[in-house]
N, C-alpha and C positions, 0 to 999 in steps of 0.2 A: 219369455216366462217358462220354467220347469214345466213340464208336463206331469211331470208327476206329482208336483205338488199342488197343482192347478186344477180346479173343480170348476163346475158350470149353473148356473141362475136357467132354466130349462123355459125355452119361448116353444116348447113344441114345435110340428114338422107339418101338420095337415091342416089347411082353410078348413075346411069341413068339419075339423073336430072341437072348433073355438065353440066354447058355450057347449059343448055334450059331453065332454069326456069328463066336466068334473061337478061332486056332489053339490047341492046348496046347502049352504052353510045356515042354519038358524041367522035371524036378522039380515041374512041375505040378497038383496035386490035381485027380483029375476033379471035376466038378461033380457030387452028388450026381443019383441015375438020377430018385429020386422029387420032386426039389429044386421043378418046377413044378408036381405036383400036391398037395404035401404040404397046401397049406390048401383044396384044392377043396373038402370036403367043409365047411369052416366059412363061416360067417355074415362075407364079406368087404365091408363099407361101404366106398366109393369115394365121391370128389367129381368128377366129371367134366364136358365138356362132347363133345356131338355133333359138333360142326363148331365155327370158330373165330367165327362169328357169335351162336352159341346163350351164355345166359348159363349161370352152374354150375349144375349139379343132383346131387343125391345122388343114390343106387341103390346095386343088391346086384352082385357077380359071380356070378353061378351055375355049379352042376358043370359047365355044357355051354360054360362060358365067354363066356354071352349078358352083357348089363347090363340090370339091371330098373331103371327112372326110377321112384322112390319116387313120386313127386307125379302122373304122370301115372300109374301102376298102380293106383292110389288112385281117380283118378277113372274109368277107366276099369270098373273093379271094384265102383264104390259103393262103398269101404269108406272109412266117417271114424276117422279119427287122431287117434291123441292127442295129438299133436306136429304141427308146422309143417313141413313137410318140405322148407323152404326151404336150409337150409341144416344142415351136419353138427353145428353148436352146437346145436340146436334138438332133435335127436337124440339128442345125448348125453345133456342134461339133462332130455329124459324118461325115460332110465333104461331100467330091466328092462319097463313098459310099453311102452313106445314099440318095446322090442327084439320083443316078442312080436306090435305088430301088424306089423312088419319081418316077421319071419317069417310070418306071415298073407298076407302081401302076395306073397311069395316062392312062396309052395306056390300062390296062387291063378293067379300068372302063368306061373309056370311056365319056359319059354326061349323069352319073348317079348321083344326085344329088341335091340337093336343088336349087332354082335361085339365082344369089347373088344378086339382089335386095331383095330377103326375110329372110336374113342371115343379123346381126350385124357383123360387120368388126371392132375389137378391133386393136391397136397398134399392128402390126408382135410381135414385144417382148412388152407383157402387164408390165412387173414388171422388169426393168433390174435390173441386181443383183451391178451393180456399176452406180456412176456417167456417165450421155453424155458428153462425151466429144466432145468439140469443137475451131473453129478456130476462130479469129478474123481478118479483114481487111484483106483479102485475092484475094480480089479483088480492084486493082489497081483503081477503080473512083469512091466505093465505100471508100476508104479508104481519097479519094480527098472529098469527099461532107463531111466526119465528119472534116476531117481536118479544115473546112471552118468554122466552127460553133465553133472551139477553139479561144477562144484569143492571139494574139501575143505569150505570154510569155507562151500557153501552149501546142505551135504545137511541134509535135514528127515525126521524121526523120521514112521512113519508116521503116520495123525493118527488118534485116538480116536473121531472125527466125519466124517461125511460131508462131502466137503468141497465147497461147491456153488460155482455162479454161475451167470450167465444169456446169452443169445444174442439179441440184438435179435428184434424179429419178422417184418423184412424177409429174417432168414436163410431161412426159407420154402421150399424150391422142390421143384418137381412131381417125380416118382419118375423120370420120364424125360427131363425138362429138363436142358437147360445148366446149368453153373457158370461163372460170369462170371470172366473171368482179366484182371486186368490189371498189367504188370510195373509200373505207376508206385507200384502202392499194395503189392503185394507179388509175387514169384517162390518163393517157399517155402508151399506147398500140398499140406497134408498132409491123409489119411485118417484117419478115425476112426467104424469102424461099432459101430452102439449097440441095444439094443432101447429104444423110447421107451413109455413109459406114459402112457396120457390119462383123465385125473383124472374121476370122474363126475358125483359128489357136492361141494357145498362142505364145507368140515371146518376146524377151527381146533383145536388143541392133538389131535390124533388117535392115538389109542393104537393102538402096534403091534400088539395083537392085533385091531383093527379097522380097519386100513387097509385092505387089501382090498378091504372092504365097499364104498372108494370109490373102487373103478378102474370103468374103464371098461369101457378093452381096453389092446391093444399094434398099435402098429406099428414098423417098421424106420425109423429115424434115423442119417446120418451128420453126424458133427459137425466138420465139413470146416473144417481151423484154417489161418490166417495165422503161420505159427509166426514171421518173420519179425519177425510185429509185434507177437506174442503176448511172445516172448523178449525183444527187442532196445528195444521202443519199451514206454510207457503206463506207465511206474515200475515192469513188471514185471505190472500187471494181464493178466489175460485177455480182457475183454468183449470189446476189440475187434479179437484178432484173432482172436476165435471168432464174432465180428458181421460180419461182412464180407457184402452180399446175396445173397443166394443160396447161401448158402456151411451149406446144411443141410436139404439133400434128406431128401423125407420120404414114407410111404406102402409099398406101392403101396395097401395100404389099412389098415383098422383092423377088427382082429377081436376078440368081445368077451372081456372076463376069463374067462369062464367055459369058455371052446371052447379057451386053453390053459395050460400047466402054465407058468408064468412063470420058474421055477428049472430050466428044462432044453431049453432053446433053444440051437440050437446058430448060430453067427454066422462070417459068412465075409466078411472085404475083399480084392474081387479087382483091381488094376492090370491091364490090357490082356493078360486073361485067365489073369495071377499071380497066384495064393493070395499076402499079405500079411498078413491075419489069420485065423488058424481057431482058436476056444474055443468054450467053452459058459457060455450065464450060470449055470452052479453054480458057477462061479468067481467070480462078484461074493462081494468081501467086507463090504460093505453092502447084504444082500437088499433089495426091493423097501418091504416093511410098515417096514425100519429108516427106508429113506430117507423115505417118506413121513410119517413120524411126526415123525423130525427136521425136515424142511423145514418142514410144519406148526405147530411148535413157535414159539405166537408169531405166526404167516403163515397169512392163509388162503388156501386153497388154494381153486379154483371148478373146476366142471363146464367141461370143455376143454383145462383147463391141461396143456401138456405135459413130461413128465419124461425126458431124457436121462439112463439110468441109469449110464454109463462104458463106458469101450473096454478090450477086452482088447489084450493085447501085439500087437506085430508095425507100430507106425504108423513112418512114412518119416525122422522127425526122429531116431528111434536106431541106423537102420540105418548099416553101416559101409560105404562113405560112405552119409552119406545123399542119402534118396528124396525128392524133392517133384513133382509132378503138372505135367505142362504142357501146353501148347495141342494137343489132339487126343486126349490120354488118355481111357479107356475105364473111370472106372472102375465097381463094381458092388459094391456090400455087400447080402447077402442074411442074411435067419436064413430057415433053410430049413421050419419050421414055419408061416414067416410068408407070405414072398414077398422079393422082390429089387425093388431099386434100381440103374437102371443109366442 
């Protein structure tokens, strides 16, 4: 992409500064008061680097807001791993072990560590090794407001099945990173914040009574679309104007399945400090164990993969007129159990 003709959708650079740097807008939902400390007390995995010379490393947040470096706590500590703590795939797929000497690691270091305002906070998984996979119309007045904007002859019954596809793997980017704008390829850039699931276990034909078994954790996903191209161009497909680089901030980290309640997350998309979406995923009408059983069905599924579960109402393309995001916008989709993206 030109660089000089190339502008940016601005997610800001500092944890700290989500929810203070910007005015409330009349009609505004405050930001919730606990919104930053809600997941202090859990097990938050980050990919980070120190400075922009250092390569990624994992590590925990901790209550006091330090970063522990997995790999150098490790040695620092004598303590051997069961896992390679090179990287967050290597984590994942050691499972509830790996999680336990995580926590091991954590109690023994205690808040030794860099601040995580002075640490870069990359995507949990910088480089996924497949497709995101994702849902569509998953929420029932979400799936009403596109409905509305179809013409007679090309409204569609809701659909019995989860209805998926995928987002390239360049869609990727860091929880406080840019989003790449450019008017050649598209001007219609819409939001779409999501809770993402990251797969733990491999599994092929998975019963919903044991899917679960094969999550990981959760983080926060926007699934930031080209509605442009998504509408207008590709016969109609999605891929790519839901693939567009960068265009699916992710993070600010991954907490594991077990630290929270997956059906009662509450999820907010904020434009330049306007509420645009506020639900909770007990309004997914494809819970979690459905989707994963169906996507499975047939597909296997690996340790890492990620699941964009669906956007509740309120994104830019059904607003009257509508919304789309342009060069300097702010925006921030948080689930507040979790953390924010900004």
């Amino acid at each position: 992409m030109d660089s000089s003709r190339r502008d940016f959708i601005k997610l800001g650079a500092v944890v700290a500064a989500v929810g203070a740097s910007l005015p409330q807008a009349e009609g505004q939902a405050a930001m919730p008061a606990a919104a930053q400390n809600a997941a202090a007390g859990k097990l938050r995995l980050v990919t980070f680097t120190p400075d922009a010379q250092t390569a990624p490393r994992i590590g925990v947040v901790t209550v006091g807001g330090r970063v522990i470096d997995l790999g150098a706590a490790a040695k620092k500590h004598d303590l051997r791993l069961s896992f390679d703590p090179a990287q967050m795939l290597l984590l994942i797929a050691g499972g509830e072990r790996a999680l336990e000497d995580v926590r091991k690691l954590v109690a023994a270091a205690g808040e030794d560590g860099p601040a995580l305002g002075s640490v870069r906070l990359l995507p949990p998984i910088p480089r996924p090794p497949r497709n995101v996979y994702a849902v569509g119309w998953n929420y029932l007045e979400h799936f009403a407001e596109g409905q509305a904007l179809r013409t007679p002859d090309k409204r569609v019954e809701y659909p019995e099945h989860p209805v998926f596809f995928t987002k390239g793997t360049h869609v990727v980017n860091g929880p406080f990173d840019p989003i790449p704008f450019d008017p050649q390829v598209s001007t219609q850039i819409d939001w779409e914040g999501e809770l993402a699931v990251v797969m733990g276990k491999r599994g092929r034909n998975i019963a919903e009574a044991r899917a679960m078994d094969h999550v990981f954790g959760y983080s926060v996903i926007n699934d930031t679309t080209a509605r442009d191209v998504q509408i207008k161009k590709h016969g109609g497909q999605w891929f790519k104007g839901k693939s567009l680089d960068g265009h699916g901030p992710m993070g600010p980290w991954i907490i594991p399945a077990a630290e929270l309640d997956y059906d009662n997350l509450r999820i907010l998309t904020r434009v330049n400090g306007v509420v645009k979406q506020d639900a909770s995923t007990k309004q997914m009408y494809f819970k979690v164990p459905r989707i994963i059983a169906e996507l499975s069905l047939g597909l296997t599924l690996e340790p890492g993969d990620i699941i964009a579960t669906g956007t509740p109402p309120g994104v830019g393309v059904a607003r009257h007129p509508p919304e789309y995001m342009k060069p300097g916008d702010v925006m921030e989709t948080e689930i507040v159990e979790i953390g924010t993206l900004r």
